[in-house]
NUFIVEX-270578 format. One record per atom (N, C-alpha, C): residue number from 1; x, y, z; atom name. Coordinates in steps of 0.2 Angstrom, whole numbers. Layout:
<pt nr="NUM" px="X" py="Y" pz="Z" atom="CA"/>
...
REM end
This chain:
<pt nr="1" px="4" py="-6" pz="0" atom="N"/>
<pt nr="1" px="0" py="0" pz="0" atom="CA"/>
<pt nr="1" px="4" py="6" pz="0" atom="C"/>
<pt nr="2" px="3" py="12" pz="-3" atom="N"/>
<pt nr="2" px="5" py="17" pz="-4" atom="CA"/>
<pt nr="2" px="7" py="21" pz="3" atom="C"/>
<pt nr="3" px="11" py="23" pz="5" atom="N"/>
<pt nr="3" px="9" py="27" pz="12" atom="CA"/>
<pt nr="3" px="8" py="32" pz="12" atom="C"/>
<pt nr="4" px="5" py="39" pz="18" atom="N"/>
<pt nr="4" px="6" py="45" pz="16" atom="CA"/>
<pt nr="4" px="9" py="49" pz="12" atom="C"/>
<pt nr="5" px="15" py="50" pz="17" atom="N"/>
<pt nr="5" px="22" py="54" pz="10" atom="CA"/>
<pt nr="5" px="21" py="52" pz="5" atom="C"/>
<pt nr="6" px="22" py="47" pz="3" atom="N"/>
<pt nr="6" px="20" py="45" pz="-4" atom="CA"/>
<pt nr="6" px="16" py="50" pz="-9" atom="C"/>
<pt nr="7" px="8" py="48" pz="-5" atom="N"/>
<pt nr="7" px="4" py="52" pz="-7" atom="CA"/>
<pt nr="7" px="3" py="57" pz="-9" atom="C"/>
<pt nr="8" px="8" py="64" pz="-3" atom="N"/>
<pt nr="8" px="6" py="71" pz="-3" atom="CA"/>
<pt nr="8" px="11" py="70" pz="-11" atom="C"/>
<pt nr="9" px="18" py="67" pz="-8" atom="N"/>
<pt nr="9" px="23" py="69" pz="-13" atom="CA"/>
<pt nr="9" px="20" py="69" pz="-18" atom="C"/>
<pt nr="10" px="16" py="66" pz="-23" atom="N"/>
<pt nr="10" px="12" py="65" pz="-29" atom="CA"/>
<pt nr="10" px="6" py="69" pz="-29" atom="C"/>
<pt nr="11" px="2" py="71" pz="-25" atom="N"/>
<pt nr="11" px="-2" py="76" pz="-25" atom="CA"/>
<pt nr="11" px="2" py="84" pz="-25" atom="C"/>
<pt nr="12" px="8" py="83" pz="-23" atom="N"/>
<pt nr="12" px="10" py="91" pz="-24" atom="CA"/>
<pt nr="12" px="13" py="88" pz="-32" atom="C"/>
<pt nr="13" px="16" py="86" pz="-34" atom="N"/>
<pt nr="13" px="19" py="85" pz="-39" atom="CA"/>
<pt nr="13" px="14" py="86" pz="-48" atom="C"/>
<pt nr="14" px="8" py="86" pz="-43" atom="N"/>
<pt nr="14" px="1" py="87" pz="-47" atom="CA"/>
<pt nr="14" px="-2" py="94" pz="-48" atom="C"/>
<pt nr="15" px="-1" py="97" pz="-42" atom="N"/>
<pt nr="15" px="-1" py="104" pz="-43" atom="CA"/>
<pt nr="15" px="-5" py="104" pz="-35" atom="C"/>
<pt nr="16" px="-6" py="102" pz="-30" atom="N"/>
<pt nr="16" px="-10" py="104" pz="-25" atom="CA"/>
<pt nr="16" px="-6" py="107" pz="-21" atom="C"/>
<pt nr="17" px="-8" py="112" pz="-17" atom="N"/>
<pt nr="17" px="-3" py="116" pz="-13" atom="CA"/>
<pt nr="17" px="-4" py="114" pz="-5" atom="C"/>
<pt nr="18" px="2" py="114" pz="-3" atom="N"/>
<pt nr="18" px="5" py="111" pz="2" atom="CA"/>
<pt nr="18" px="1" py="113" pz="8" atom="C"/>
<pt nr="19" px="-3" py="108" pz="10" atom="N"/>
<pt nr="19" px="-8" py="106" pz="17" atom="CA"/>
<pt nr="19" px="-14" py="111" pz="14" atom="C"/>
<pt nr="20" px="-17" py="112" pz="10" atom="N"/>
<pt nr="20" px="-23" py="114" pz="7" atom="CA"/>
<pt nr="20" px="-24" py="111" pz="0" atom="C"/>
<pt nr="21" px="-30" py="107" pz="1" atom="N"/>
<pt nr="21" px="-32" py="104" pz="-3" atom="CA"/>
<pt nr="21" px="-37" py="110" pz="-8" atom="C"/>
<pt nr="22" px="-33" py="111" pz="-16" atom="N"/>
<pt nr="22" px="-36" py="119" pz="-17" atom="CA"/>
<pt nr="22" px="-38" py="115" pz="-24" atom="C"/>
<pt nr="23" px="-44" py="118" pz="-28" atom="N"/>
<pt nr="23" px="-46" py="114" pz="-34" atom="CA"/>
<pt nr="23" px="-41" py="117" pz="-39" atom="C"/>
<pt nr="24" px="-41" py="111" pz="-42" atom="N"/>
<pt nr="24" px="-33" py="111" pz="-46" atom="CA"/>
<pt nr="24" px="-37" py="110" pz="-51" atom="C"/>
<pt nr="25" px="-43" py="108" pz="-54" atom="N"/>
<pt nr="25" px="-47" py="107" pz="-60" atom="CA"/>
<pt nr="25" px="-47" py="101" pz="-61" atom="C"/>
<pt nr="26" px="-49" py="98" pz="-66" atom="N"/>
<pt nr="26" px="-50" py="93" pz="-67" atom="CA"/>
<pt nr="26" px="-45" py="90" pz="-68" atom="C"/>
<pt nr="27" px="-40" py="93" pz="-75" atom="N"/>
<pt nr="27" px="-33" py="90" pz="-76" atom="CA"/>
<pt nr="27" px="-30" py="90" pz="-70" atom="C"/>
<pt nr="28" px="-30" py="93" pz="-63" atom="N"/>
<pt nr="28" px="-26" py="91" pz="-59" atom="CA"/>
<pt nr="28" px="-26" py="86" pz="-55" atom="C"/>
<pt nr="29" px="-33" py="83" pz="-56" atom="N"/>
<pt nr="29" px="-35" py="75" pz="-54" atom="CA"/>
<pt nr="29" px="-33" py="69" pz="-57" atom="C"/>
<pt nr="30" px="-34" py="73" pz="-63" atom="N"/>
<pt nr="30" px="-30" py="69" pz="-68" atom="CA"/>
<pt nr="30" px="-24" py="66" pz="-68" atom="C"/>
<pt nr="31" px="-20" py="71" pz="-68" atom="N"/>
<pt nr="31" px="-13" py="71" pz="-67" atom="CA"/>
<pt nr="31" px="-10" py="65" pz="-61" atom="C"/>
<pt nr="32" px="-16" py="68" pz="-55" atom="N"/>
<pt nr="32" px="-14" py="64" pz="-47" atom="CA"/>
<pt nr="32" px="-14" py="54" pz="-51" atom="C"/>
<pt nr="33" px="-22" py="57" pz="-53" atom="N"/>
<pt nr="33" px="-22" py="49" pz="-53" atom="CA"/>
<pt nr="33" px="-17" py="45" pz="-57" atom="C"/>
<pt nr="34" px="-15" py="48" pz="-65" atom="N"/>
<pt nr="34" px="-8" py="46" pz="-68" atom="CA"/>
<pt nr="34" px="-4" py="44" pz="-64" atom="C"/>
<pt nr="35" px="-1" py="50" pz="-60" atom="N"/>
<pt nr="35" px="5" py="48" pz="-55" atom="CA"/>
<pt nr="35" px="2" py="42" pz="-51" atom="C"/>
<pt nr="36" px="-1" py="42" pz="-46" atom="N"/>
<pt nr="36" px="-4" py="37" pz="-42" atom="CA"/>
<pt nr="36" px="-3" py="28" pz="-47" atom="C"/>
<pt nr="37" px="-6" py="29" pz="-53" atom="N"/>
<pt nr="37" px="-5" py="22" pz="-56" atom="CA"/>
<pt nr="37" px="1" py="21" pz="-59" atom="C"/>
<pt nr="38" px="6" py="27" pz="-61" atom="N"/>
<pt nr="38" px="12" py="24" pz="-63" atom="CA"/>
<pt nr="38" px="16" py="22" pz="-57" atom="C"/>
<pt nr="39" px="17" py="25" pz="-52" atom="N"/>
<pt nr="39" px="18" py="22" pz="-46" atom="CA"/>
<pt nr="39" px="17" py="16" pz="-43" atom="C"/>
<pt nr="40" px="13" py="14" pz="-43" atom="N"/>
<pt nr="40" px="10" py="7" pz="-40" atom="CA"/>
<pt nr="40" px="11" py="2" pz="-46" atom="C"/>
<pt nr="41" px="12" py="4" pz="-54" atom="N"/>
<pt nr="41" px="13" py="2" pz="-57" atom="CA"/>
<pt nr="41" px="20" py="0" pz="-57" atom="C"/>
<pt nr="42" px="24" py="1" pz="-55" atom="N"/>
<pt nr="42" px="33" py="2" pz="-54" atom="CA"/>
<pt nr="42" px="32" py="-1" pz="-47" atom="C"/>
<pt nr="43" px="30" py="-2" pz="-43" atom="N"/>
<pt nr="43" px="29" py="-4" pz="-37" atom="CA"/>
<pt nr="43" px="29" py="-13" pz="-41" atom="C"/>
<pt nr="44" px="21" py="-13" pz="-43" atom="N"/>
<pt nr="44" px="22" py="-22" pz="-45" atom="CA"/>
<pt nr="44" px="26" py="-25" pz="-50" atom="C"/>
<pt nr="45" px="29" py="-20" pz="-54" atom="N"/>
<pt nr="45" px="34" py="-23" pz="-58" atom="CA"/>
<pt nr="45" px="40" py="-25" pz="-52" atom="C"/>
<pt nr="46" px="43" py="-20" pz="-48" atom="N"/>
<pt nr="46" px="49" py="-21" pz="-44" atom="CA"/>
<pt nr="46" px="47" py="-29" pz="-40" atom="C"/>
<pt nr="47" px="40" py="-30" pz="-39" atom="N"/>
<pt nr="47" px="41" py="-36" pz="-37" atom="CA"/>
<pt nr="47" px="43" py="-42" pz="-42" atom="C"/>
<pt nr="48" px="40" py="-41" pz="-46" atom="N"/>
<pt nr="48" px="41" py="-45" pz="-54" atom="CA"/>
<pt nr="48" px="50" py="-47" pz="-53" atom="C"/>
<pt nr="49" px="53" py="-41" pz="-53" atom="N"/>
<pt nr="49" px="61" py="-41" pz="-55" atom="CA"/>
<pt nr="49" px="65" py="-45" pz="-47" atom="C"/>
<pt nr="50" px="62" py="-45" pz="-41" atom="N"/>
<pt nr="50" px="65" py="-49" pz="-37" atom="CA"/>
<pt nr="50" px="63" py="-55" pz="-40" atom="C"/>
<pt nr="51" px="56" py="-57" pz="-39" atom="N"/>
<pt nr="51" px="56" py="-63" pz="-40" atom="CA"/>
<pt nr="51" px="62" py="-64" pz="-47" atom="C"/>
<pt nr="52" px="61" py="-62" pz="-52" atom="N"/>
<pt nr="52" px="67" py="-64" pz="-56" atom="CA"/>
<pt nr="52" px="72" py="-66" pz="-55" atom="C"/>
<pt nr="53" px="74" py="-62" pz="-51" atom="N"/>
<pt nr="53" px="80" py="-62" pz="-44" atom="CA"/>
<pt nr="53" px="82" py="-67" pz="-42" atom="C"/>
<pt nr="54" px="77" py="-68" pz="-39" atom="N"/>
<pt nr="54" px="78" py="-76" pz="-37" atom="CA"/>
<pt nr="54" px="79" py="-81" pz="-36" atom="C"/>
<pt nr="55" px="72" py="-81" pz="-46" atom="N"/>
<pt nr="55" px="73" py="-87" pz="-48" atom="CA"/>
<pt nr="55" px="77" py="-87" pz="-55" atom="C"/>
<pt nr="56" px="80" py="-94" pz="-56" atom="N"/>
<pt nr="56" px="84" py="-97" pz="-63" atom="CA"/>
<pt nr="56" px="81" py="-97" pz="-69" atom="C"/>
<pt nr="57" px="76" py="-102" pz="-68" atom="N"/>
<pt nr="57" px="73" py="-104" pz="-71" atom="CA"/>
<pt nr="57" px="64" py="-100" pz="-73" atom="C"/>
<pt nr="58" px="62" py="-98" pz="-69" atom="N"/>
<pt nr="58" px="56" py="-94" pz="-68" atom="CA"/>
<pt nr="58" px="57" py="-87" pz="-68" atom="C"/>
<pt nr="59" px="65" py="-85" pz="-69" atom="N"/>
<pt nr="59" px="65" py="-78" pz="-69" atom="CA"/>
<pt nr="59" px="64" py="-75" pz="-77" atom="C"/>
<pt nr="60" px="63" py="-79" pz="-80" atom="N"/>
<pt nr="60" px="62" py="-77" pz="-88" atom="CA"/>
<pt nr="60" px="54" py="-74" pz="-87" atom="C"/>
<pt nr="61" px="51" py="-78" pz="-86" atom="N"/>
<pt nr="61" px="43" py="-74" pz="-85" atom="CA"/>
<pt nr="61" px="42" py="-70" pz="-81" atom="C"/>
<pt nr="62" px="45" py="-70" pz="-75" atom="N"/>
<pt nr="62" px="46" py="-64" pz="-70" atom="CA"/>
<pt nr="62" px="47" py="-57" pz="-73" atom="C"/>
<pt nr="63" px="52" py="-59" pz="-77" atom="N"/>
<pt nr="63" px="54" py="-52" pz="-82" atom="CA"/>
<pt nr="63" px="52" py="-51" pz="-88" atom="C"/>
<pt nr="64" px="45" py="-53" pz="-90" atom="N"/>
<pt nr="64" px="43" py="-53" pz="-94" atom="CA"/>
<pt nr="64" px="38" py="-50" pz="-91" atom="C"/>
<pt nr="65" px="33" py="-52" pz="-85" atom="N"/>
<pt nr="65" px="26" py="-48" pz="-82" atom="CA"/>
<pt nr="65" px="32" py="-40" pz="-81" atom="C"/>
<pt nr="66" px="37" py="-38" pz="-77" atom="N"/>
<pt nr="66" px="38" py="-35" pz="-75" atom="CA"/>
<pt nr="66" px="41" py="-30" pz="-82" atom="C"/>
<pt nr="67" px="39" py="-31" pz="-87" atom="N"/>
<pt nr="67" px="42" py="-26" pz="-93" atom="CA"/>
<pt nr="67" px="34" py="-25" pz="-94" atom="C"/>
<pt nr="68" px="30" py="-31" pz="-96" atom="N"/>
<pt nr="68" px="22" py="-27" pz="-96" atom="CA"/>
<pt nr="68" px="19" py="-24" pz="-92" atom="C"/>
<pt nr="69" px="20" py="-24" pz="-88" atom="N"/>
<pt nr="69" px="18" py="-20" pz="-82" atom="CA"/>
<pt nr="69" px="20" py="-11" pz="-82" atom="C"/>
<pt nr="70" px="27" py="-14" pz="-82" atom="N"/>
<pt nr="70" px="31" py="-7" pz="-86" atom="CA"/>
<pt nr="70" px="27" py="-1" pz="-91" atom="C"/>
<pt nr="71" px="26" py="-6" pz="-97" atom="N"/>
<pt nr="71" px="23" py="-4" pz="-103" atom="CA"/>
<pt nr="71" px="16" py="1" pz="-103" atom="C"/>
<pt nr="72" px="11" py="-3" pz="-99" atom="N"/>
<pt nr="72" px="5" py="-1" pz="-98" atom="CA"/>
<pt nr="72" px="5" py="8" pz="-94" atom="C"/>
<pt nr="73" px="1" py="10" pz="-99" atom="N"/>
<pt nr="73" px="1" py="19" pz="-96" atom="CA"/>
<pt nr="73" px="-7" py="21" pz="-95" atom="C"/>
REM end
């Protein structure tokens, strides 16, 4: 799960100002949500790439979810 910081950090990187939640319009929701799924997106790839990590045999598919995962925007 995402934690806070995380969060504000992507919601200010969005355009929201800092401890006030101010309407940033719709693109600026927008924006949030992008960051938000490319983050957690790169989140379940990184698991992908351990698991690869630390299999031989199994790490060819491992690294194969973790480039699709990548790819998805």
């Amino acid at each position: 799960a995402m934690d806070r910081d995380t969060m504000i950090a992507l919601a200010r990187e969005a355009g929201f100002a800092d401890g006030v939640v101010e309407i940033v319009g719709l693109e600026g929701f927008f924006r949030f949500a992008a960051l938000v799924a490319a983050h957690e997106r790169e989140e379940c790839a990184k698991v992908c790439d351990k698991q690869s990590d630390e299999d031989k045999w199994e790490g060819y598919y491992a690294n194969q979810c973790a480039a699709a995962i990548r790819s998805r925007t």
